[in-house]
C-alpha positions in Angstrom: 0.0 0.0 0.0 1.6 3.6 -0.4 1.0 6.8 0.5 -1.4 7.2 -2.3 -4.1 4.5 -1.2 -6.6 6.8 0.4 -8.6 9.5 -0.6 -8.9 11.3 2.3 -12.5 13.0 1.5 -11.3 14.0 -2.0 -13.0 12.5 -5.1 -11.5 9.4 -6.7 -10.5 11.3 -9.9 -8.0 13.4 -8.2 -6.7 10.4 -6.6 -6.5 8.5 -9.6 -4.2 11.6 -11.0 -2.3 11.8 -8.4 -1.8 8.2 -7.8 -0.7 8.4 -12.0 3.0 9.0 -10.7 3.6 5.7 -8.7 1.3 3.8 -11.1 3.7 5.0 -13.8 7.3 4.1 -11.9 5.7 0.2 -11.3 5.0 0.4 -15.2 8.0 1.5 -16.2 10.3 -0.2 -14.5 10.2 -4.0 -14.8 13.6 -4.4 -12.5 12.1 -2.7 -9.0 8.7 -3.9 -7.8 7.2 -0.2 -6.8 4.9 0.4 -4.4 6.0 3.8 -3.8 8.4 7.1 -4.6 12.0 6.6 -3.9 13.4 8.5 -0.2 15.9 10.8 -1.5 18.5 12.3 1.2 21.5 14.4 1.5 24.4 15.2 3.9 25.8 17.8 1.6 28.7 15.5 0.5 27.0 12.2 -0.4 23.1 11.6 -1.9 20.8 8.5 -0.3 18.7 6.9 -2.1 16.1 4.3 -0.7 14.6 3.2 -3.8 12.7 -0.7 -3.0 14.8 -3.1 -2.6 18.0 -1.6 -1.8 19.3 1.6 -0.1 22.8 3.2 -1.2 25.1 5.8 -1.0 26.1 7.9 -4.4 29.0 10.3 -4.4 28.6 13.0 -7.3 32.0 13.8 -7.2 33.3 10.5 -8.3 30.5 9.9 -9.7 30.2 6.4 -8.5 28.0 4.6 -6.0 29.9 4.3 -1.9 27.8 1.7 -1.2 24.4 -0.4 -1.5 22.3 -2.3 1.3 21.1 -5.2 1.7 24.0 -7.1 -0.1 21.6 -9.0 -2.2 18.0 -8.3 -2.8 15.0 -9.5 -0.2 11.6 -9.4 0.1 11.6 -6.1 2.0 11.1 -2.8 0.6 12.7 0.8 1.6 11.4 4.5 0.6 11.5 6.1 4.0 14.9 8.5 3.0 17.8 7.8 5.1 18.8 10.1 7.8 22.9 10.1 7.2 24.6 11.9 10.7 27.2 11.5 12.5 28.5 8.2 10.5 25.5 6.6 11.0 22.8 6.0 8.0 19.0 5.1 9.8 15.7 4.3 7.6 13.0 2.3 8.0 11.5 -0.2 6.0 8.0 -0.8 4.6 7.0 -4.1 6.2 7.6 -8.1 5.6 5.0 -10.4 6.0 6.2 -13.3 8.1 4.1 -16.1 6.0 1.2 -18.3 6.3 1.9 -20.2 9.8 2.8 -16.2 10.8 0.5 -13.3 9.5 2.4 -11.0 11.6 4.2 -8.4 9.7 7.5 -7.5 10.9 8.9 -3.6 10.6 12.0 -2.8 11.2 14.3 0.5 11.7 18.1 -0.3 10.3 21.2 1.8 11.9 24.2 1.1 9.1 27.7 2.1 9.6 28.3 5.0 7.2 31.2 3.5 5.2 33.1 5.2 2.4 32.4 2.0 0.5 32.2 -1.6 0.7 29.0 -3.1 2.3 28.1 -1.3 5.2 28.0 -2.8 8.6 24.6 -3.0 10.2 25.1 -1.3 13.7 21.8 -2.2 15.1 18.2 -3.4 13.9 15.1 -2.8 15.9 12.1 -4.7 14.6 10.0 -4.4 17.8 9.1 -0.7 18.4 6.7 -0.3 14.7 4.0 -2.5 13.2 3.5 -0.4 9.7 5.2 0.6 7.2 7.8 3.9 7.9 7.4 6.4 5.5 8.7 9.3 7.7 12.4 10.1 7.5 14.0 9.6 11.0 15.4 12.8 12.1 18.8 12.4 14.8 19.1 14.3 17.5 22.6 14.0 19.5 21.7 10.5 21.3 18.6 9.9 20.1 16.8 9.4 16.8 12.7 9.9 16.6 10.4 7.9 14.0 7.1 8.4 12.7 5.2 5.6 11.5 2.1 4.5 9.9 0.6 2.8 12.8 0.6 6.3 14.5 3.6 6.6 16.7 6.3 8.9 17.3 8.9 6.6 18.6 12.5 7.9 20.2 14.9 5.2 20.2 18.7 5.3 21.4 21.1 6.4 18.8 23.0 3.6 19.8 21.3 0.7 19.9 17.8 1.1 18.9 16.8 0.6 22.3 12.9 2.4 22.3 13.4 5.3 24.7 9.3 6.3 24.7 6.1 6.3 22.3 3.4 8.7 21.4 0.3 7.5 19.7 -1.1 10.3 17.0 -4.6 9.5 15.8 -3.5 8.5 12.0 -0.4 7.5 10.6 2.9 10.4 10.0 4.3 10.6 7.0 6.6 13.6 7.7 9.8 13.9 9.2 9.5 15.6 12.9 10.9 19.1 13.6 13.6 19.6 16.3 14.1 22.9 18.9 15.4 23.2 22.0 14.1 20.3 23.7 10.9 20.2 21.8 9.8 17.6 19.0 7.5 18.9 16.8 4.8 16.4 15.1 2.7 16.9 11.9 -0.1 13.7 11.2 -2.4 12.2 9.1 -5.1 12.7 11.9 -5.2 16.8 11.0 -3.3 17.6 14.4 0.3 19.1 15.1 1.7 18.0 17.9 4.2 19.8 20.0 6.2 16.6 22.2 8.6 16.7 24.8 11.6 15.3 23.5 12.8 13.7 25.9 9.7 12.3 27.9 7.2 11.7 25.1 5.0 13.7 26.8 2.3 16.0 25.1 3.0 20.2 25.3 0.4 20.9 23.0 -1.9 19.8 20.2 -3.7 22.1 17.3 -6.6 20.5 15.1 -6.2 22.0 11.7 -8.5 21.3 8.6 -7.2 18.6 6.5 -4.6 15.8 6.3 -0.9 16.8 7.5 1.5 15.0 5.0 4.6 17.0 6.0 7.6 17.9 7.8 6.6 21.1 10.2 8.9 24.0 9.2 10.2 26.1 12.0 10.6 29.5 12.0 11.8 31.8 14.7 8.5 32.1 16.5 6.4 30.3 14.0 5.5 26.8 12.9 4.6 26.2 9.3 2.5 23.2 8.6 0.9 22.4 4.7 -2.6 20.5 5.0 -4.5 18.8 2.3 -7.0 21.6 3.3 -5.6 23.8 0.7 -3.9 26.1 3.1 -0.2 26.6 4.6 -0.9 27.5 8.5 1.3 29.4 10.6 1.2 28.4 14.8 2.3 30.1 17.5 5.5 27.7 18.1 5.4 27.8 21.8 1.4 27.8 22.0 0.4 26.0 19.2 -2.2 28.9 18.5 -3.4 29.5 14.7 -1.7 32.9 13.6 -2.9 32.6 9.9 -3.4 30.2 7.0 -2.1 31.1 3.7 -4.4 29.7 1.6 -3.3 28.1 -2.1 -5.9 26.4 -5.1 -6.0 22.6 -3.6 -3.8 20.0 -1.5 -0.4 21.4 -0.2 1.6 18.4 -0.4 5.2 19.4 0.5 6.3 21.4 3.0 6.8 25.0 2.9 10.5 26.7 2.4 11.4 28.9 4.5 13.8 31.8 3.3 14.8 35.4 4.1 10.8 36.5 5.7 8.9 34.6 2.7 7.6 31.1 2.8 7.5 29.5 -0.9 5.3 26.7 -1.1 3.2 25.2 -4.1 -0.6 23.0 -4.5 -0.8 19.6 -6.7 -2.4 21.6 -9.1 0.7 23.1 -9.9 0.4 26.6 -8.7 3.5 28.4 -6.9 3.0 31.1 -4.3 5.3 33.0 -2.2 4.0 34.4 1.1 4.8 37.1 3.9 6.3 34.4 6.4 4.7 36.8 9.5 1.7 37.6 7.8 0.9 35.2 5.1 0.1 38.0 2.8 0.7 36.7 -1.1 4.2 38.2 -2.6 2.9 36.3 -5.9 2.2 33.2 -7.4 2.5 31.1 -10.7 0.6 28.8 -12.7 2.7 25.8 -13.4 0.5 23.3 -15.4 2.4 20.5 -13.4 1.5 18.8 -10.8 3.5 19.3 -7.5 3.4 17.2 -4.5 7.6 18.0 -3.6 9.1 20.6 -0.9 10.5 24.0 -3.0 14.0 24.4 -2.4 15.5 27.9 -2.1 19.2 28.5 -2.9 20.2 32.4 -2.8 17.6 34.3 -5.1 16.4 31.2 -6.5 13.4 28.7 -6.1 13.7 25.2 -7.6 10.7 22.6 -8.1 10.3 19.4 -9.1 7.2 18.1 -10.7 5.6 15.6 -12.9 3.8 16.2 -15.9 -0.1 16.4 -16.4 -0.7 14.4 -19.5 -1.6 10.9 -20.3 2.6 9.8 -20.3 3.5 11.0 -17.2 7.0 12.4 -17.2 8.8 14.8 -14.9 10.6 18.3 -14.6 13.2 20.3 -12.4 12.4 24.1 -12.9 14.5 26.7 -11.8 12.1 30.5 -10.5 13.2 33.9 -9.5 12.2 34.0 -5.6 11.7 37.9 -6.3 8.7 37.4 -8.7 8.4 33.7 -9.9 10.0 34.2 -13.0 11.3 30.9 -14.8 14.7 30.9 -15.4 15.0 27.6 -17.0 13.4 23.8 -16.6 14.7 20.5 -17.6 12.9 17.6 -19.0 12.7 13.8 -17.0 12.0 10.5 -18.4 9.7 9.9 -14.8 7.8 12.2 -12.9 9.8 13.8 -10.4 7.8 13.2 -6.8 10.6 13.3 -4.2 12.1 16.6 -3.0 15.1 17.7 -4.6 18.8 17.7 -2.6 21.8 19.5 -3.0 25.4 18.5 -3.0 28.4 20.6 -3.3 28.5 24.0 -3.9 26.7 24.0 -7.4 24.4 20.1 -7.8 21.0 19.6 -6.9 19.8 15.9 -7.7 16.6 14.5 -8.4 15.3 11.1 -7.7 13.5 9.1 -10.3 13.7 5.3 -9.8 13.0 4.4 -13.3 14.3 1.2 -15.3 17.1 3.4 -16.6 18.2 6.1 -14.3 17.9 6.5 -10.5 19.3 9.7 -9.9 20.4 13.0 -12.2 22.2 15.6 -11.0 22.1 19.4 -12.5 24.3 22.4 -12.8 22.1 24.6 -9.7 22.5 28.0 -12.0 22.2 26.6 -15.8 19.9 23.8 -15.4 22.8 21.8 -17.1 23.1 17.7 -16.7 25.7 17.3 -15.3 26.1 13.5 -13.9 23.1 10.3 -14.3 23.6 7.2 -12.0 22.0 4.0 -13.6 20.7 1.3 -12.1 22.9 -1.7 -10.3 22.3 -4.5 -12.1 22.6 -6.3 -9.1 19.1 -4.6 -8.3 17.2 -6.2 -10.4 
């Protein structure tokens, strides 16, 4: 099942279009069994990839692949995007079915040894603590690293050893990474609430009831939380409160998470449309009409604004666009084989890389100020 395989009180049809992406990346593909969008990472040196049946480590400026996990391929699948910190790499994984004589589905939350290349050692492996699929990246904090899940938990575990440190039970399932601040973990679900958690008791500070669906990471900025909803609306909280400042509204779902950048938030609707906001007042700077449709997290480098998106047509395909943050001008767009659904990363002083997890190419990455290819990464064949 993905994160496609409810409605959520919207009609079928914009399911089905939405759902188009995925459908297309199982089609296309007849080496990865797809159930979902690849988890695409960065530690600003090396890109992650958790595309199925593997997860590995690419390094752009050799242009060659570090490392890939599990040696050989399993039944398991990965697309919750690694969290790569302090020479660790920690995921989760989407759920194996233990058999006839055992329904019980085991999920598990992997700790790897972050090794220049080789096969990774596994540092610890905690199959206990989850009982759905992880789609949430982990995020580490120091000794601890926090989880969401699909069976609604927040789970802190030891850094260390994977030992579960607490639990908090949402009301639906969390599909975005948490937040961090001083001492505070800060939770965006499924269930329409954003939780404010004491990070290290698990105990509740605050909750706020929005309007819709929460599919993403909470942005933080200095006293104001930023949280997109499938109720069409970015909303700002009151970070220490959890009180509803304003709601910047957009044209439909707001998929990805805002960005947050020099007092505007940039964020953008499935429909395609752009919009740039007052990030203390929500007023509307501008916005764009796209055509696309956008379910990924702007990233803002300097004076620009780069999307990735996936075509609206009957062959799917996918584009990286380059906008002025000033006025939404386009600057320039490239082309993909796939749609592009995961959230662009940046490497080096002048790459971001896109994730497409297609038969022929898993990962591109661009020239940040031409649009320029600059490197593609193929498949293992071992992967297949």
């Amino acid at each position: 099942m993905s994160r496609l395989s409810w409605s959520l009180r919207r009609p079928a049809l914009l399911l089905l279009l939405l759902a188009a992406g995925s459908i297309l990346l199982a089609a296309c593909s007849g080496r990865i069994a797809n159930t979902n969008w690849a988890g695409l990472s960065s530690d600003g040196k090396r890109v992650y990839l958790a595309f199925g049946p593997r997860v590995l480590a690419y390094n752009p400026e050799t242009e060659s692949q570090d490392w890939i996990y599990p040696a050989e391929n399993g039944s398991v699948q990965f697309y919750s995007a690694p969290s790569a910190d302090e020479g660790r790499v920690i995921f989760g994984d989407y759920g194996q079915a233990g058999g006839f004589l055992s329904p019980k589905v085991t999920v598990s939350i992997y700790s790897l040894e972050n090794v220049e290349s080789g096969t990774p050692t596994e540092l610890w492996k905690n199959s206990e603590s989850a009982t759905d699929k992880i789609v949430a990246p982990p995020l580490q904090v120091e000794d601890r690293v926090y989880v969401g899940t699909a069976d609604n938990h927040v789970l802190a575990l030891d850094v260390n050893d994977g030992t579960e440190l607490w639990d908090f039970e949402t009301g639906h399932a969390v599909w975005g990474q948490p937040s961090y601040r001083n001492g505070t973990l800060y939770v965006a679900s499924m269930d329409w609430s954003v939780y404010a958690i004491n990070a290290d008791t698990g105990d509740k500070i605050w909750e706020t009831k929005l309007g819709g669906a929460l599919p993403s990471k909470p942005v933080l900025g200095d006293d104001l939380l930023y949280v997109s909803s499938f109720d069409g609306n970015v909303h700002a909280l009151d970070i220490f409160s959890g009180e509803e400042r304003w709601a910047a509204p957009a044209t439909d779902w707001v998929w990805g998470a805002a960005a947050l950048a020099d007092g505007t938030i940039y964020y953008s609707d499935i429909k395609g449309n752009i919009f740039a906001a007052d990030a203390l007042t929500g007023e509307q700077k501008w916005t764009i009409a796209t055509g696309a449709l956008i379910q990924s997290t702007p990233v803002v480098v300097g004076e620009t604004l780069y999307i990735a998106s996936q075509t609206n047509s009957d062959s799917p395909a996918g584009a990286l666009s380059a906008y002025s943050t000033a006025d939404g001008t386009e600057i320039w767009t490239n082309t993909t084989t796939a749609p592009l659904l995961a959230t662009p990363v940046l490497v080096g002083d002048n790459t971001i890389v896109v994730g497409m997890q297609n038969a022929d190419t898993l990962l591109i990455g661009f020239d940040l100020a031409t649009g320029q290819e600059l490197w593609q990464y193929q498949l293992p064949e071992e992967a297949n």
